[in-house]
Structures are given as C-alpha cells and as structure tokens.
C-alpha positions in Angstrom: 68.9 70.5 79.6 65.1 71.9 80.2 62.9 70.6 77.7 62.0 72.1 74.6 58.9 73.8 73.1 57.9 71.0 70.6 58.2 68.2 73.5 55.7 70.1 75.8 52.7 71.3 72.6 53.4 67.2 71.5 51.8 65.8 74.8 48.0 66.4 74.1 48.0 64.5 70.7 50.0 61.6 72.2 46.8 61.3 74.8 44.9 60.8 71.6 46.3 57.6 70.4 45.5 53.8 71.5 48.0 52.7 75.3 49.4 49.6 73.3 50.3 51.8 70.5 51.8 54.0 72.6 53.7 51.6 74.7 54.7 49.8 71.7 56.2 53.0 69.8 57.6 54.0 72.7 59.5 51.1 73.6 60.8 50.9 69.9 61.5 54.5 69.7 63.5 54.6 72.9 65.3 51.2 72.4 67.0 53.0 68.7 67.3 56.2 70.5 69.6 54.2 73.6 71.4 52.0 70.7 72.0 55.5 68.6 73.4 57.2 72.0 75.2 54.4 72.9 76.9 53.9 69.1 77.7 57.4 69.2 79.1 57.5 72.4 81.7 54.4 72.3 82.8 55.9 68.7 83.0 59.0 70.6 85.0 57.2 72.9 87.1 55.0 70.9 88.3 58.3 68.6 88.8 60.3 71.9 90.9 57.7 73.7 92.8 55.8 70.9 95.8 56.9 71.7 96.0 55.2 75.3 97.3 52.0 74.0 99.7 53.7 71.4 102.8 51.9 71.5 105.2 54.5 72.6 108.8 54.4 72.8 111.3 54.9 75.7 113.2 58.4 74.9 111.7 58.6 71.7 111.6 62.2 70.1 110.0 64.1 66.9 112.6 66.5 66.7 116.5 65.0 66.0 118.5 66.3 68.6 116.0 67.2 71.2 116.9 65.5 74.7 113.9 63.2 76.1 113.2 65.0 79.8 109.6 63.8 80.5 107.0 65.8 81.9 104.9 64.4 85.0 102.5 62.7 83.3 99.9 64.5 85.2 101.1 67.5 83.1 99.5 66.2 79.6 97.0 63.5 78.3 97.8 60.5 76.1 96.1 61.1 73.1 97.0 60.2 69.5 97.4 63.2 67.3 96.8 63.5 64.8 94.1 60.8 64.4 92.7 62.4 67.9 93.1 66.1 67.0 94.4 68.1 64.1 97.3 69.9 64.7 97.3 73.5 63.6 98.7 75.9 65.7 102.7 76.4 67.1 101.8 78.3 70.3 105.1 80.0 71.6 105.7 80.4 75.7 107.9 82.4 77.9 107.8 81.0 81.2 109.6 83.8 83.4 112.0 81.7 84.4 115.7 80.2 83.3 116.0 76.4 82.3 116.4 74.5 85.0 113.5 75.6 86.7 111.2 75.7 84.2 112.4 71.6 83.2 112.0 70.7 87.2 108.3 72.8 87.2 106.9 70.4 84.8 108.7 67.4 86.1 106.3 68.6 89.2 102.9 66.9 89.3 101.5 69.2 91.1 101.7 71.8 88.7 99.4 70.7 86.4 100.8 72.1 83.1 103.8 71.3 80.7 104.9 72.1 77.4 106.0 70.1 74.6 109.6 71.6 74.2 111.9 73.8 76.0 114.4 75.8 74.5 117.5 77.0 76.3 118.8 81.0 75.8 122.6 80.3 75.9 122.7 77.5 72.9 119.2 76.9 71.7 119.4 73.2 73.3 116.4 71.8 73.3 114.1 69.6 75.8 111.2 67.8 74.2 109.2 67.2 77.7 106.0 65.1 75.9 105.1 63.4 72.7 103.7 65.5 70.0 100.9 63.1 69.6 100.3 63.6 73.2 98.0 66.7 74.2 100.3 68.7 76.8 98.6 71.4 79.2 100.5 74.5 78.0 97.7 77.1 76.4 95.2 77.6 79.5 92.8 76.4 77.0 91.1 72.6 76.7 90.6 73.4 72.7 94.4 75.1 72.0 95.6 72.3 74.1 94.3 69.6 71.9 95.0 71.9 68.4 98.6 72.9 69.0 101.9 72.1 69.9 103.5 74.5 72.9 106.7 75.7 72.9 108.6 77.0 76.3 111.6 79.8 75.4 113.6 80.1 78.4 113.7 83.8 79.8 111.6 86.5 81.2 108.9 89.1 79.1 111.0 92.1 80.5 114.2 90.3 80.0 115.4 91.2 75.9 119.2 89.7 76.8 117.4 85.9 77.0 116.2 86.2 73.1 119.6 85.0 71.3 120.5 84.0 68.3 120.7 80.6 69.3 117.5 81.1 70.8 115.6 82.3 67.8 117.9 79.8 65.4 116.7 76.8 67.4 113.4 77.6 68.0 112.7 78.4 64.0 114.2 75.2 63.0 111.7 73.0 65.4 109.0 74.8 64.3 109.8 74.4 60.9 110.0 70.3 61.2 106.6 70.7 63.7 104.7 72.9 60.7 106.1 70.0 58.0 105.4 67.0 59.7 101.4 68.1 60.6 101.3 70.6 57.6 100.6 73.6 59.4 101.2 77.0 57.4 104.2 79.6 58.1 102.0 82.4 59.5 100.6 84.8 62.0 97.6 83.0 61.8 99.1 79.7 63.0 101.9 80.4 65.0 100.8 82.2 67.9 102.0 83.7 71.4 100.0 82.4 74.4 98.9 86.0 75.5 97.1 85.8 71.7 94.9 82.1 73.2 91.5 83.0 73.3 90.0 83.6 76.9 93.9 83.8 78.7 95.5 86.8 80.0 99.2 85.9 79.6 102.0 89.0 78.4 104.2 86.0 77.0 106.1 85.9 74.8 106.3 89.3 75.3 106.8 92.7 73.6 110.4 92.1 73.0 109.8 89.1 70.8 110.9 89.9 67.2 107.9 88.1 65.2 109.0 89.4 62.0 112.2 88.0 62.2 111.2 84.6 64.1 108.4 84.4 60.4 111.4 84.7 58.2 113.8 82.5 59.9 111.0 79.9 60.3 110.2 80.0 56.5 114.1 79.7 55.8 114.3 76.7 57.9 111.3 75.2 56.5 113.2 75.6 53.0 117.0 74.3 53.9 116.7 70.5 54.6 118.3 69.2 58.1 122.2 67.7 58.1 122.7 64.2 57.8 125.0 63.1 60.7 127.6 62.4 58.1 127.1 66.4 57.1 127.0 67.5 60.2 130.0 65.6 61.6 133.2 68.0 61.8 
C-alpha cells in the first residue's frame, strides 16, 4: 500500500520533538501496533482454519440417503461451517454432462473444482461428494464458495429430457433439509443458478430450468417431515 496523506504532512512536527522521546514512543508505539497485528492475525487465523482438526467421520453424510463418493480433496478446503462461514445461498449447477462423468471429474485432482452433491436424472439418486461444513470449489467465486452450498444436476443446458420428476423431487427435498439445517430462506434471493454468481459467465442451469416449480416443491418439502425408516419400509 503507498502511504497516506496524513503520514507524509506528520513528518515535519515529529523533527520537532526531543530523539529519546522519539525513540522511546516509537518503540512503545510500534511494539502494541506488532502485538495488535499479531492478536488479530492468529484470531484471524484460528477462525479461518478451525475446521482443519474437525473430527470428521468416514462416509458420514448431511443428507439421509445420499451415497458418500468423495471429491479429490484438492477439489474443496476443510473448513468448519458454519462457525467458519455462514451459509446462505443453495447455488444450483448443470454440469453438461451425465453422472458418471461428472462423479469421476471431481474425483480428478486436476480439475480443481467439485460440488457438494450430485443429483442423477433417471431416479433423483444422490451423491454427496464433500462435507457441508467443508467449502467445495463449485461457484467460480472465493466468496459464493465459502457462503453456499453447490448443487450438480446431472444433464445438459440444451438438454430439457434430463430435468425429471425424480430430478426436480430429489433435488427440492435436499434443498429443503440444506435451507433447515443452516436456516436459509425458500427464495430467489437465496437459491440461485451459477450463471446468476457474481463476476461468472456460466448459462447453467439453464433456460429450461422450471424455477417456479423447483420454489414450490422446495417449500412443500420444507413443510412435509422426512420418513422414518420404519415409514418408509414397504
């Protein structure tokens, strides 16, 4: 940084005052300056990079029924949301490409992005690829990487046939347990595309995505409670 107005105008009165003064207030002044910088900085620290000792378990998930396929863990950072970052946002992904691939891509340390789920077209299975507490590199975007929680729909922009109603059934009920568990409102505002992330030029989810309908079925998951097993069970 270049050095601001009031340092340079302060010089000639600081000429005016006693050496020992000066050394002595200087020395104070930078010692609590250094002791301020360095408090702030290992609490900065400490808050940023709390979650790299969080005990984590083994094929853990946050959403029931999601199957555990890890990303490369070059795809995210261990964090611990939300005591890291707040969670607000439900960013929704196409990824122009069926299933499989898009599991192996991220599996692919060279690729250098993953989501947090993956849902599949035919039966709205879905993947859970890293933690939600974990900040995964889905939004092109350091700050809507650390805010949201990314979602990968299996399919093409151009492609309408991959948006089934498994698809959109499986999808809305995930998002509904995301927006409960970090209380994140049902809205426009908070569930987003990733061609709506400021500062990326991305078409997806595309035009074909029914947001209207995706809103409503969201909110109707969000007010029908999930199956016990014993429910469930046929």
């Amino acid at each position: 940084m270049g050095e601001h107005a009031g340092d340079r105008s302060g010089r000639g009165r600081q000429r005016e005052l006693p050496r020992r003064a000066l050394l002595t207030g200087g020395l104070v002044g930078a010692a609590g300056i250094v002791g301020i910088a360095n408090r702030d900085r290992l609490s900065s620290w400490w808050w940023r990079y709390s979650g790299a000792n969080t005990p984590r378990v083994e094929g853990e998930v946050d959403h029931p029924g999601a199957e555990w396929v890890p990303a490369a863990s070059a795809n995210y950072r261990r964090a611990n949301r939300p005591r890291d970052y707040s969670i607000d946002r439900v960013v929704i992904h196409m990824p122009e490409a069926d299933y499989a691939v898009t599991l192996r891509v991220f599996q692919d340390p060279a690729h250098g992005a993953a989501t947090h789920y993956v849902v599949r077209s035919e039966d709205g299975h879905v993947a859970q690829l890293a933690r939600e507490l974990d900040v995964a590199y889905h939004a092109g975007h350091q700050g809507f990487n650390e805010r949201s929680v990314g979602i990968e729909h299996e399919g093409w922009a151009d492609q309408p046939e991959y948006l089934t109603d498994a698809l959109y059934a499986s999808s809305a009920r995930l998002v509904a347990g995301i927006c409960a568990r970090h209380e994140i409102p049902i809205d426009r505002e908070h569930i987003v595309g990733h061609n709506e992330v400021p500062e990326v030029i991305r078409i997806c989810p595309g035009p074909h995505w029914d947001w209207d309908r995706y809103l409503g079925m969201v909110a109707e998951a969000a007010r029908t409670p999930e199956p016990t097993p014993s429910e469930s069970a046929p």
